[in-house]
C-alpha positions in Angstrom: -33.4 10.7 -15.3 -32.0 8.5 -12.1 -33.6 7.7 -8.7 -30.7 7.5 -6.3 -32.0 5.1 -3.2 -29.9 4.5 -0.2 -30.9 7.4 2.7 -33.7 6.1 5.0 -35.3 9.2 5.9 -35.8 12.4 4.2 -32.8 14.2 1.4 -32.3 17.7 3.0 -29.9 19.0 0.7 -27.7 17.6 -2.4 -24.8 19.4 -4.2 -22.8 18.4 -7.3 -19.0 17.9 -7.3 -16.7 20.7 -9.8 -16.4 18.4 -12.3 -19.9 16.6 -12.4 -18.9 12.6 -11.7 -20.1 12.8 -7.7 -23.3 14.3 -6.1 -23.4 14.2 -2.3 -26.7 14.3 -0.1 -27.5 15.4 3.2 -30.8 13.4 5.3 -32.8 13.5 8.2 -30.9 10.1 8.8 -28.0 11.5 10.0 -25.6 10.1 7.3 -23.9 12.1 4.2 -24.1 9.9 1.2 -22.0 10.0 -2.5 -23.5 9.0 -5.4 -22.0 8.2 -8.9 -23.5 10.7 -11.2 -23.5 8.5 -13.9 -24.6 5.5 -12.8 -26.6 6.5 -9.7 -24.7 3.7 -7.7 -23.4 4.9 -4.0 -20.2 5.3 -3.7 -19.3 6.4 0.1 -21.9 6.4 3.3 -20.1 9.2 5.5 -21.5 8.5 9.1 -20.5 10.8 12.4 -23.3 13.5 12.9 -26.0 12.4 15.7 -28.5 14.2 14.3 -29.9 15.7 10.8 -27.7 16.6 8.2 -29.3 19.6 6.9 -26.3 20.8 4.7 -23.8 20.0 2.6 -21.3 20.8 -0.9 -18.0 19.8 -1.9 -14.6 22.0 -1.8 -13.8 23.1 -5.5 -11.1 20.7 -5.7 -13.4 17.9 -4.8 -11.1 16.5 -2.1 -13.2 17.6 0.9 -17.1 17.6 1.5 -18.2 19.6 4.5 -21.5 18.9 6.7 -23.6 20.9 8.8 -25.8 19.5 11.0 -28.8 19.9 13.5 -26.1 18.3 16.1 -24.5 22.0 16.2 -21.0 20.6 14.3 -20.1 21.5 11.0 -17.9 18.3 10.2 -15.4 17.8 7.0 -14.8 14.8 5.1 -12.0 13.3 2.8 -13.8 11.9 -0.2 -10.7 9.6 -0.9 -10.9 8.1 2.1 -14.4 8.7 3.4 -12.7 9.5 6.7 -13.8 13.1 8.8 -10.9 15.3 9.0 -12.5 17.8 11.5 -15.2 18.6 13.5 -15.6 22.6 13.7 -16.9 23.9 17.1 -18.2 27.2 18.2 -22.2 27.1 16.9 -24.6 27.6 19.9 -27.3 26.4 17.7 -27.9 23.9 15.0 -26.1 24.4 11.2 -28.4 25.4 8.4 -26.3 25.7 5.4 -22.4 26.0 4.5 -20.6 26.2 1.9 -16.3 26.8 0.9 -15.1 29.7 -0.8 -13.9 29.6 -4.5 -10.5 28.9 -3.4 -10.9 26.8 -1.0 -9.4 27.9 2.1 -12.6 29.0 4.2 -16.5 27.6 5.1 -19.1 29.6 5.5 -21.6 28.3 8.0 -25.3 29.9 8.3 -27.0 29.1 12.0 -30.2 29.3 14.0 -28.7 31.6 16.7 -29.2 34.2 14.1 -25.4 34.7 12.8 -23.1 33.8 9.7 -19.5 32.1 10.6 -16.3 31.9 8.7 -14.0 28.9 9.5 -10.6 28.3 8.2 -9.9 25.1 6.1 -6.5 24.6 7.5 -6.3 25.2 11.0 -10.3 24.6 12.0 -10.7 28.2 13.4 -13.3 30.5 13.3 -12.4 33.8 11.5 -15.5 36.0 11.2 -18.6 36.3 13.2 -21.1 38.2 10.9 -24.1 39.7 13.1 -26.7 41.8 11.6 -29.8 39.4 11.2 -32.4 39.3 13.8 -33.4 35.4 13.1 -32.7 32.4 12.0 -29.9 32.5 8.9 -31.3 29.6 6.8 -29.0 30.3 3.9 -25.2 31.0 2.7 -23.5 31.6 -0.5 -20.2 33.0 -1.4 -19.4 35.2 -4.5 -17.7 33.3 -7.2 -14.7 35.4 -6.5 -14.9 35.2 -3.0 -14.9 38.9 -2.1 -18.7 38.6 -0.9 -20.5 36.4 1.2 -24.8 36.6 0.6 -27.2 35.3 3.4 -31.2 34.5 3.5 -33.2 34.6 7.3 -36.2 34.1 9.1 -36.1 38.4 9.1 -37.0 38.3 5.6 -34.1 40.1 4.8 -31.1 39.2 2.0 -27.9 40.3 3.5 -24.8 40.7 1.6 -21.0 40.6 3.6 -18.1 41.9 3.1 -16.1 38.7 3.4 -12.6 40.1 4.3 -14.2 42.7 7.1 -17.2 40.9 8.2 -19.3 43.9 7.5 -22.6 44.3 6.1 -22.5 45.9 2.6 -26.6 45.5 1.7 -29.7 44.7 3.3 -31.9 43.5 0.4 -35.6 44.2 1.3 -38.6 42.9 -0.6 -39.4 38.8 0.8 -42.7 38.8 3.2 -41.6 35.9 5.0 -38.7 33.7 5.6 -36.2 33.7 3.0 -35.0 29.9 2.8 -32.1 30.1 -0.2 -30.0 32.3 -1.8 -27.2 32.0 -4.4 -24.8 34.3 -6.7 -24.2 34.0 -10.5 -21.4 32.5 -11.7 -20.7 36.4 -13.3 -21.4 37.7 -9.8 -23.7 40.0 -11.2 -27.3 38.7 -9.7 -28.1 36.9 -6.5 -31.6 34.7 -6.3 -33.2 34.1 -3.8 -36.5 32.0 -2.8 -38.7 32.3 0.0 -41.8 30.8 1.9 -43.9 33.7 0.2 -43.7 31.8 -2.7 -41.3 33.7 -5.2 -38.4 34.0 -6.3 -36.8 36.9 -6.5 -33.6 38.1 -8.7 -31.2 41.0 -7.2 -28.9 43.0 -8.9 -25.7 42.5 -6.9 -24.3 45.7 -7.5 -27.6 48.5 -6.7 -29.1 45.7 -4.5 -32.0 46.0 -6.6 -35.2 43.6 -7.4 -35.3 42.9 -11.1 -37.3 40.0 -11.3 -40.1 38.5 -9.2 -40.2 35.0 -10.4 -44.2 33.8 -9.6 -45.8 30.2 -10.3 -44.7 27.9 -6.8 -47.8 27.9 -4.7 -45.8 27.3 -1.3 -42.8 27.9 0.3 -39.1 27.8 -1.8 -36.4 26.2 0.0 -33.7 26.2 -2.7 -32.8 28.0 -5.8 -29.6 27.6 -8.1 -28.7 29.6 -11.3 -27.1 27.8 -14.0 -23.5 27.9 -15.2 -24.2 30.5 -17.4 -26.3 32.5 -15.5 -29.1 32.2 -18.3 -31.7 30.0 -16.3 -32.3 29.8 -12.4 -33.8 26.0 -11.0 -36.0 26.2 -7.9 -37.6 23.8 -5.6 -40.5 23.7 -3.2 -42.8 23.0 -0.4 -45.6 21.7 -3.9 -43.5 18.8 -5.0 -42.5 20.8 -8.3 -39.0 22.3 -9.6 -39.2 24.7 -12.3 -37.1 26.3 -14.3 -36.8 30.0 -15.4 -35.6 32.1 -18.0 -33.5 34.9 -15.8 -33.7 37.2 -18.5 -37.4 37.5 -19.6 -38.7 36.0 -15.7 -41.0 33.1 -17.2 -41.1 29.8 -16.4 -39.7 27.6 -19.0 -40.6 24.1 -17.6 -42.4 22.3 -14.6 -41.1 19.2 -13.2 -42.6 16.7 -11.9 -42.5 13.7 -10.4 -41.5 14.1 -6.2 -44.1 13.1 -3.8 -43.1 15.2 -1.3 -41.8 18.8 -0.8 -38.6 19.8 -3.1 -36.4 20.8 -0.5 -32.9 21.0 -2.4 -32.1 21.7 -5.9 -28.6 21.9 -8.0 -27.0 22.3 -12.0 -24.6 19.8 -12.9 -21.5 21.8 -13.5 -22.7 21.9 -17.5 -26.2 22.6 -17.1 -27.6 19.5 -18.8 -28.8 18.1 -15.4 -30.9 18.8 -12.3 
C-alpha cells in the first residue's frame, strides 16, 4: 500500500495510466498531479485551472491527460512535457467528469447544465451535444469499443448514447437519488453504476436490465470501476470505505479501510492487482 502526499486540499478523482507506471489526480486545489505508481514519488504538478479539478484520466496512449474543472474548461495536457495543449470551450456550467474514447480521437465531457459533450482530440471542437437528462450529469463513460457512450445524473436516471448519432438508446431506471458514477466492462457487456441511495447497481448493457443490487455502503457512492476482467467491481463512498464485489454472485468480497474522510474516487490498475 502507498500514501501519495503532495495536493493541499481534497483528491476529487484519480485515474491509472494504460500501462499502470502513472496515476494522475484531480483536487479541490486546483492543480492535476502525476504520481509514480511504483514509487509513489510526483512526477509532474500540472497547474492552469482557477478553480477545482473535479475530473480527470489519461488518453489510451498515455500521451495526453485531459481535465475538467469547476472553472467551466475542460483542459488537455502533454504528459512529456507537462505543458496544456488546449483549453476546450463551450460548457455554460462547471465539468463533472470526462473521459477519451478507446481510440483516442474524442472526449467526452459530462456537465451541470444538464448535458453530455463530445469534443474532438485534434481540432478542439465540439461534435455532439447529447440532451435528454433533466439535471446535473455527474458521470461519463465510453464503451470499450467506443460505439456507446453511458451517463449517470442528478434525475436518477442511467442514460446510454449512441456515440456516432448523439441519440439516446436506453434510459436505465431503478436509482432513488443521484446517480454519481457509472462505468462499462471491459467485454461491454455490463455497466455499474453507484448512487447516493447507497447501492450499487449492475446493468445488462444489452436489455438495459438490473441484475445486481450491490448493498453494504451506508451513504452515498461517488465512484465505481469494474476490473480488467470484469469479474470484480471496486466502489467508493461518502463512509470512508471501498469495497470490493464479486459481479457474479453480488457479495462483497472485502472492506477497506483506512481513509478518514469520504471515498470520493476509485480505480484498477490496468492488471487488477491494485486499487
Amino acid at each position: 500500500m502507498q500514501k501519495l502526499e503532495g495536493h493541499t486540499d481534497s483528491v476529487i478523482s484519480v485515474a491509472f495510466s494504460l500501462d499502470g507506471t502513472q496515476i494522475v489526480s484531480g483536487s479541490h486545489d486546483h492543480s492535476v498531479q502525476v504520481w509514480d505508481a511504483l514509487t509513489g514519488k510526483q512526477m509532474q504538478k500540472l497547474q492552469s485551472h482557477t478553480y477545482s479539478v473535479k475530473s480527470i484520466a489519461f488518453s489510451p496512449d498515455g500521451t495526453k491527460i485531459v481535465s475538467g474543472s469547476h472553472d467551466k474548461s475542460l483542459q488537455v495536457w502533454d504528459t512529456l512535457t507537462s505543458k496544456q495543449v488546449q483549453n476546450l470551450q463551450g460548457h455554460t456550467a462547471w465539468v463533472g467528469s470526462v473521459e477519451f474514447s478507446p481510440d483516442g480521437t474524442q472526449i467526452v465531457s459530462g456537465i451541470h447544465d444538464d448535458c453530455l459533450r463530445v469534443w474532438d482530440t485534434l481540432t478542439g471542437k465540439q461534435v455532439q451535444k447529447l440532451q435528454g437528462h433533466t439535471a446535473w450529469v455527474r458521470s461519463v463513460a465510453f464503451s470499450p469499443d467506443g460505439t456507446q457512450i453511458v451517463s449517470g445524473s442528478d434525475d436518477c436516471s442511467v442514460q446510454v448514447w449512441d456515440a456516432l448519432t448523439g441519440k439516446q438508446v436506453q434510459n436505465l431506471q431503478g436509482h432513488t437519488a443521484w446517480v454519481g458514477s457509472v462505468a462499462f466492462s471491459l467485454d461491454g457487456t455490463q455497466i455499474v453504476s453507484g448512487s447516493h441511495d447507497d447501492c450499487v447497481r449492475v446493468w445488462d448493457a444489452l436489455t438495459g436490465k438490473q441484475v445486481q443490487k450491490l448493498q453494504g455502503h451506508t451513504d452515498s457512492i461517488p465512484s465505481v470501476a469494474f476490473s480488467p476482467d470484469g469479474t470484480q467491481i471496486v466502489s467508493g463512498s461518502w463512509d470512508k470505505s471501498i469495497r470490493v464485489w464479486d459481479v457474479l454472485t453480488g457479495k462483497q468480497m472485502q472492506k477497506l479501510q483506512g481513509h478518514t474522510d469520504s471515498v470520493l474516487s476509485v480505480a484498477f490498475s490496468p492488471d487488477g492487482t491494485q486499487i
